[in-house]
C-alpha positions as CSV (number, residue, x, y, z in Angstrom):
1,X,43.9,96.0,3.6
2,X,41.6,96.0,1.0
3,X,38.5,94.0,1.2
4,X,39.2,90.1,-1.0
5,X,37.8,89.7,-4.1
6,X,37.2,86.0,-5.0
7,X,36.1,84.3,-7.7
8,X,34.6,80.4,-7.8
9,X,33.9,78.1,-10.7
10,X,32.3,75.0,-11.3
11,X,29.0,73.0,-10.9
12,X,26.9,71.1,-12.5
13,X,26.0,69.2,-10.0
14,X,25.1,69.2,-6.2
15,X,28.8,67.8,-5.6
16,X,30.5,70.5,-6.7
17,X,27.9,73.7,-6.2
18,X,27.3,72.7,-2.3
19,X,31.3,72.6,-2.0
20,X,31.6,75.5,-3.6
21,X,29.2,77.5,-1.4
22,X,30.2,75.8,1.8
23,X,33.6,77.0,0.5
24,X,32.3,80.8,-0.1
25,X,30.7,80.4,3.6
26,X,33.9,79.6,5.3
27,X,35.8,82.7,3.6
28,X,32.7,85.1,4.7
29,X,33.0,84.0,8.0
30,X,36.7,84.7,8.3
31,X,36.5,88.0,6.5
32,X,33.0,89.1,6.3
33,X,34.4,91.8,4.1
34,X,35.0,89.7,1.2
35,X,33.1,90.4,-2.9
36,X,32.5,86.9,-4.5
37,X,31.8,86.3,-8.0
38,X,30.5,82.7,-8.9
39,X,30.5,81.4,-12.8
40,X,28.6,78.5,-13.6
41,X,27.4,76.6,-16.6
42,X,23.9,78.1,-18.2
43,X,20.9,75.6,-17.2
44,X,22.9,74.1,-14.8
45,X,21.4,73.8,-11.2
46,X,24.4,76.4,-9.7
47,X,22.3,78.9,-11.8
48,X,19.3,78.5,-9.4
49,X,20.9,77.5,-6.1
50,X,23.9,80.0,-5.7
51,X,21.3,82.9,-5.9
52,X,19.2,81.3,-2.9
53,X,22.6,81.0,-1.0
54,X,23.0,84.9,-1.4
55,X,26.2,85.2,-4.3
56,X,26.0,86.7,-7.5
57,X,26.6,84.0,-10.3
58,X,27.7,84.6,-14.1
59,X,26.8,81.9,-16.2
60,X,29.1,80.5,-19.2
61,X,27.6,78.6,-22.8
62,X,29.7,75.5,-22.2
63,X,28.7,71.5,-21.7
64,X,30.5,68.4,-21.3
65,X,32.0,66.7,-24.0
66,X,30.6,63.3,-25.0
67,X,32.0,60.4,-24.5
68,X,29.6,58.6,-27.4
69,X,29.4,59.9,-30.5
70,X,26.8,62.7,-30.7
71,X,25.8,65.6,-32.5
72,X,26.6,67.9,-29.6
73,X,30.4,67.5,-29.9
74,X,30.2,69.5,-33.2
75,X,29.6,72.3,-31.2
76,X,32.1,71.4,-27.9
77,X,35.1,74.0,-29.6
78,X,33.1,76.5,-30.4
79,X,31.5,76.9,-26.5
80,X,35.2,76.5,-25.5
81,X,36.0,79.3,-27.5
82,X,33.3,81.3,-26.7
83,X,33.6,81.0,-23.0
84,X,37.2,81.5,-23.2
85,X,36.0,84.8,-24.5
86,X,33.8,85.6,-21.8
87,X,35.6,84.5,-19.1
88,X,38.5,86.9,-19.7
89,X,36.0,89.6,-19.7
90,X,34.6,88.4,-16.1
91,X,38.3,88.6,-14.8
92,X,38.6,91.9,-16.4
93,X,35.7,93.6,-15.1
94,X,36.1,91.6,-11.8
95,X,39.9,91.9,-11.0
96,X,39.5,88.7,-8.8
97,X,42.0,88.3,-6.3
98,X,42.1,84.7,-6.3
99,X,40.3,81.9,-8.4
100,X,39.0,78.9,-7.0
101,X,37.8,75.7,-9.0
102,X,35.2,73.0,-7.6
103,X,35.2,71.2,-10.8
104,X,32.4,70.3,-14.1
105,X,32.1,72.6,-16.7
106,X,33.0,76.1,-16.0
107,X,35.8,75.5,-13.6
108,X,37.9,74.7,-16.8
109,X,37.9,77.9,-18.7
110,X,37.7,80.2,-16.1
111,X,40.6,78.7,-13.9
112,X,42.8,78.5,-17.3
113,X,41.9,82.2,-18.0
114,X,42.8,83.4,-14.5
115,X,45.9,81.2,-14.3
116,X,46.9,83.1,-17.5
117,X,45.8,86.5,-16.4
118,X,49.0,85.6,-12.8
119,X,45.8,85.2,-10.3
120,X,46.7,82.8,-7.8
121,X,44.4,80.0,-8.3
122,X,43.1,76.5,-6.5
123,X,41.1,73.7,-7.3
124,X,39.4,71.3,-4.8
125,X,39.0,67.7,-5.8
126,X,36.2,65.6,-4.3
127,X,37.0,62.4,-5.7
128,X,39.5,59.7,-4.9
129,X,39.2,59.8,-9.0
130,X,39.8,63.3,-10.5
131,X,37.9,64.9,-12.9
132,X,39.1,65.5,-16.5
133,X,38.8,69.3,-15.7
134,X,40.9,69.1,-12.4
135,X,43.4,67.2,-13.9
136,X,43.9,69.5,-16.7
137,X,44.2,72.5,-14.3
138,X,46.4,70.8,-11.8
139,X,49.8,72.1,-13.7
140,X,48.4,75.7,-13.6
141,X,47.3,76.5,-10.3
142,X,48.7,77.1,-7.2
143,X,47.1,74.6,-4.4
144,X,45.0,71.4,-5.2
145,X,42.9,70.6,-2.1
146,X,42.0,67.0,-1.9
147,X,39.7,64.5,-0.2
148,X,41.8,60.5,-0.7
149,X,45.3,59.9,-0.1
150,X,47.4,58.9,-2.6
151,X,46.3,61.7,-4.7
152,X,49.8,62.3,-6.1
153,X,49.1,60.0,-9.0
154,X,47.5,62.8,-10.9
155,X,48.2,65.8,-8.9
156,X,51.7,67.7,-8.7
157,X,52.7,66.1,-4.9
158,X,54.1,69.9,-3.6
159,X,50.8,71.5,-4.1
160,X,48.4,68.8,-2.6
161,X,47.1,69.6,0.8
162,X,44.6,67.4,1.7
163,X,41.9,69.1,3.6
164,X,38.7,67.0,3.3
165,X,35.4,67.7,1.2
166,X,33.4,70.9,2.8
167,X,30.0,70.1,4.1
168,X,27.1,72.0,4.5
169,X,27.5,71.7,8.7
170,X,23.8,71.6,9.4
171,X,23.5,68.4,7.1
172,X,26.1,66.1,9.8
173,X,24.9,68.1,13.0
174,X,23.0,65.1,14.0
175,X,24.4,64.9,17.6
176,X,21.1,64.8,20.0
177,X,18.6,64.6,17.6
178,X,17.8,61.0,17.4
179,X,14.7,61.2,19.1
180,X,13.7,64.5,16.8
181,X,14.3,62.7,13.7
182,X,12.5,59.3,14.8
183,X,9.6,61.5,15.3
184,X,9.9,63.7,12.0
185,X,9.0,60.6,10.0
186,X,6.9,59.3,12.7
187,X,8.7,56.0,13.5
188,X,9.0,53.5,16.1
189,X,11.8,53.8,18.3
190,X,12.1,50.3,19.1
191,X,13.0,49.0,15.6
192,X,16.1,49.5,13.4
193,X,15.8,52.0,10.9
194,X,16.9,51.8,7.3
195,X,17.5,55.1,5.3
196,X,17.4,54.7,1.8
197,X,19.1,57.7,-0.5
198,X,19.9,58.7,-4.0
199,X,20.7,61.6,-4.9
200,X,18.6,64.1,-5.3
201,X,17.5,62.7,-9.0
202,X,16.9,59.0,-7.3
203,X,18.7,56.2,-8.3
204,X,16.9,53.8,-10.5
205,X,19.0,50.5,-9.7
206,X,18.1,51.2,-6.6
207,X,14.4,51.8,-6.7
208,X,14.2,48.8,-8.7
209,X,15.9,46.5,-5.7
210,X,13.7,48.1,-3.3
211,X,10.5,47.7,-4.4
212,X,11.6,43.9,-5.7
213,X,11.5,42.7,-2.3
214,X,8.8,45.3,-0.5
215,X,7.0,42.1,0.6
216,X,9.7,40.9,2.5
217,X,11.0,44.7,4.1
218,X,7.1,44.6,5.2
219,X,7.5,41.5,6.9
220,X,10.3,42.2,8.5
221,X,11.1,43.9,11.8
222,X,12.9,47.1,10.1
223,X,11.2,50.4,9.3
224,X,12.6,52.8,6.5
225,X,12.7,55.9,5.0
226,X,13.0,55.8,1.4
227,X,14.1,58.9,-0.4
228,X,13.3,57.8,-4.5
229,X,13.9,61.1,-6.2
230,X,11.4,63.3,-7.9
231,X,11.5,60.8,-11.2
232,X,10.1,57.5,-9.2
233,X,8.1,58.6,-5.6
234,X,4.4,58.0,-7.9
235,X,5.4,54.9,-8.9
236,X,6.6,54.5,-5.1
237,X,3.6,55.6,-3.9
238,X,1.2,53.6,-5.5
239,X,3.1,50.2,-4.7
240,X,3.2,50.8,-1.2
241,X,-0.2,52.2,-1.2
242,X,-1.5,48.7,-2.8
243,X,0.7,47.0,-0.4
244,X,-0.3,48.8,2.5
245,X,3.1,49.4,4.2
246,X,3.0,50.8,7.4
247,X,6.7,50.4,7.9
248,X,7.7,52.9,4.8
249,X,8.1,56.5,4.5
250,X,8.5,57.4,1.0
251,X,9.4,60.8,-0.3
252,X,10.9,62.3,-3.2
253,X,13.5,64.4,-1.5
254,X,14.8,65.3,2.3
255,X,14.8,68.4,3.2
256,X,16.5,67.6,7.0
257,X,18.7,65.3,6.0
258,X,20.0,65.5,9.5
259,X,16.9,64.6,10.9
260,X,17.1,61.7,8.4
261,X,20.8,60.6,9.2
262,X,19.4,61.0,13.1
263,X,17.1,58.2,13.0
264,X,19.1,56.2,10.6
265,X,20.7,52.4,12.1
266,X,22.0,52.0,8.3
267,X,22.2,53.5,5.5
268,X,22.2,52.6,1.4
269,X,23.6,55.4,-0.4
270,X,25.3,56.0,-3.9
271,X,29.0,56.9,-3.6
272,X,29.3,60.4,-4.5
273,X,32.0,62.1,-3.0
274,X,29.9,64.5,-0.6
275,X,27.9,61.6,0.3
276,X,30.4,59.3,0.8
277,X,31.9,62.7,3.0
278,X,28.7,63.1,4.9
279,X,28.5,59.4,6.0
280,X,32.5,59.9,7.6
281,X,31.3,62.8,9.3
282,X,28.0,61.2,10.9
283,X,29.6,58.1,11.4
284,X,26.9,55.4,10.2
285,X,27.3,52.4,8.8
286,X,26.6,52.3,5.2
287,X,25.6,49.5,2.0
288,X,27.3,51.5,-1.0
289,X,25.7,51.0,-4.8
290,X,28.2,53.2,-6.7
291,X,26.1,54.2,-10.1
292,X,28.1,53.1,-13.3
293,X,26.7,55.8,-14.9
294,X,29.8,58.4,-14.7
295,X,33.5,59.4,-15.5
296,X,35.9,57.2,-15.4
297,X,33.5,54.9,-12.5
298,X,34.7,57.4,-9.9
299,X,32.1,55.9,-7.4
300,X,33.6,52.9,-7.2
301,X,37.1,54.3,-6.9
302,X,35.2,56.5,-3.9
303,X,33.5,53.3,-2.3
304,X,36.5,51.2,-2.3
305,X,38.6,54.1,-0.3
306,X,35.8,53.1,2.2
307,X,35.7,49.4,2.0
308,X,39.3,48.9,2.4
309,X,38.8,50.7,5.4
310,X,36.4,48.2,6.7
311,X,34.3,51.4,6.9
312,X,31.5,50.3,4.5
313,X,30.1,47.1,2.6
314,X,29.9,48.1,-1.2
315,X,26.9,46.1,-3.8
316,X,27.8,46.4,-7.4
317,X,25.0,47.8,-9.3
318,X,25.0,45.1,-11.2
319,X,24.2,42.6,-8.4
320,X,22.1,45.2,-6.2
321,X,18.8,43.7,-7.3
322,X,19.8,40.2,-5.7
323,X,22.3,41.4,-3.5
324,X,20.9,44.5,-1.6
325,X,18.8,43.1,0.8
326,X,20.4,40.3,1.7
327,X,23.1,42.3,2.8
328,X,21.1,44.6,4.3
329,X,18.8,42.4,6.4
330,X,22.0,40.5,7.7
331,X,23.5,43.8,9.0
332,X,20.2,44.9,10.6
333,X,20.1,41.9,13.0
334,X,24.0,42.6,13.7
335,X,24.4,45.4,15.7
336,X,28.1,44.2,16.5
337,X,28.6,44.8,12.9
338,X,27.0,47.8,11.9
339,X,29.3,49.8,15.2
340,X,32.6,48.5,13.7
341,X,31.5,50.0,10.2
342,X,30.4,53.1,11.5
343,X,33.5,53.5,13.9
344,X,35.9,52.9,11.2
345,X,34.0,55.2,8.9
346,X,34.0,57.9,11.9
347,X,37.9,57.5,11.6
348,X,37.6,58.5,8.5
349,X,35.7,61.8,8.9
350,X,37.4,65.2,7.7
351,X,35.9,68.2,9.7
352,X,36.4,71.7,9.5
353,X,37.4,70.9,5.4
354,X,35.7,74.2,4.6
355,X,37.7,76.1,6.9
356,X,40.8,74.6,6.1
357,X,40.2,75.2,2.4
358,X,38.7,79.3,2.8
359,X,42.9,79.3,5.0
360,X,44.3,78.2,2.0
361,X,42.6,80.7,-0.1
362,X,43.2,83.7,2.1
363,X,47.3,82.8,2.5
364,X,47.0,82.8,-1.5
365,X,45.7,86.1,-1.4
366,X,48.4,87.2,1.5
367,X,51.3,86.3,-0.6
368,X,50.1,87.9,-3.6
């Protein structure tokens, strides 16, 4: 047989270009054999990072449209167009076998290309709320892997499989390192440890609810670790430098997040699909503060298939600068609480998503 050739779209950000190349991983693995081509969005962080995982990348001209009104819509049609263009010259030259989409930007006009060109195709969905891309693929490809039941609202119901969000496996291989990771950031193992996370970028709401009660997190019997993103840690810095808090490790951005989730009693995260993913996978207990500032709210959508779980507490944004601590002091001294949330969260937990998705790609490529 000769060797798969597979081509991946999408990006944008880190939820769709780490599925995408824990997705690429999986395939290798199977069939070491395989050629990959990825396509990405010019200036968009796939450009940088799906080099350093060790696939070749072709980059398209083409943004988001606005939902305001802005200048840069006057040009929306044209990149369509032109990356239209291009893409049918990367399926040319490529001959791809199968297409798969991750979602953002690219995924759209190469998956609508291929689908045109009769190369089976699949999109993966990390949200419980799909993109505007995915949704506008979902009646030309073949499968639609998803993460949330009840995913038939906007997908075609015969081709969902639902397969789980693929995760970068040495991020939730916490198992035995507690004890390494309370020692990476040089903490106490007697007191409860709060991990405090972003997003790569930080996230300003909750930064701003952090440092509004740094007096009383120092006086209290907690000790954290406080990722703020590149954008906020001077800022950070100096506060707790003035303050002279002893029970804070700041840093702009975790390199071992295992290590991190390892030492972690509970943990305050945005609700991004992978994150909201990782914290399944780990089983911890989590405060969600879903950011406002995205399509359609999808964070919320993603925090509340949690929280009707029983599987997380969720704080508005909103309220997160009068709400946070409170409700992350009270679950501190409540240990009873924190293990329901993190064994209904466990419950939760997808593994092996990757390899279930790279199956679903290879039979595509069988029955072709």
């Amino acid at each position: 047989m000769p060797s798969p050739r597979v081509i991946i779209s999408g990006g944008g950000t880190g939820g769709h270009v780490f599925p995408a190349i824990a997705i690429a991983d999986a395939i290798k693995a199977m069939r070491p054999e395989t050629e990959f081509l990825f396509v990405g969005a010019i200036g968009r962080m796939e450009m940088e990072r799906v080099p350093k995982a060790g696939y070749e990348i072709r980059g398209l001209d083409i943004s988001g449209f606005q939902r305001s009104l802005s200048a840069k819509n006057l040009s929306f049609p044209l990149k369509v167009l032109k990356s239209l263009k291009v893409s049918r010259k990367i399926i040319k030259e490529f001959k791809p076998d199968v297409a798969v989409g991750v979602g953002g930007y690219a995924s759209g006009p190469l998956l609508h290309v291929a689908s045109r060109k009769k190369v089976p195709a699949l999109i993966q969905e990390q949200n419980s709320f799909p993109g505007i891309t995915n949704r506008l693929l979902a009646k030309k490809v073949n499968k639609i892997c998803v993460s949330y039941d009840g995913m038939e609202k906007w997908f075609p119901q015969e081709k969902i499989i639902m397969t789980g969000n693929p995760i970068r496996s040495k991020v939730v291989d916490i198992e035995g390192k507690k004890e390494a990771g309370l020692k990476a950031f040089d903490l106490d193992p007697e007191k409860p440890t709060l991990l405090i996370v972003g997003g790569s970028l930080g996230a300003r709401t909750i930064n701003e609810s952090i440092t509004g009660v740094l007096d009383e997190i120092i006086n209290s019997n907690c000790q954290v670790i406080w990722q703020t993103g590149k954008l906020y840690i001077e800022k950070a810095q100096a506060i707790l430098n003035e303050k002279n808090a002893s029970n804070v490790r700041v840093t702009a951005f975790i390199e071992e997040m295992d290590l991190a989730y390892a030492a972690a009693d509970l943990i305050v995260s945005r609700a991004g699909a992978m994150a909201l993913s990782e914290l399944c996978l780990i089983g911890k207990p989590s405060v969600l503060v879903p950011s406002p500032n995205v399509a359609e709210d999808h964070q919320t959508k993603n925090a509340l298939a949690l929280v009707k779980n029983e599987a997380a507490i969720l704080v508005s944004d909103a309220n997160s600068r009068a709400d946070l601590w409170p409700t992350v002091s009270q679950l501190l001294t409540n240990a009873d609480a924190r293990e329901s949330l993190a064994k209904n969260a466990k419950a939760m937990g997808k593994p092996n998503a990757a390899n279930k998705i790279a199956e679903e790609v290879l039979k595509l490529i069988e029955k072709n």
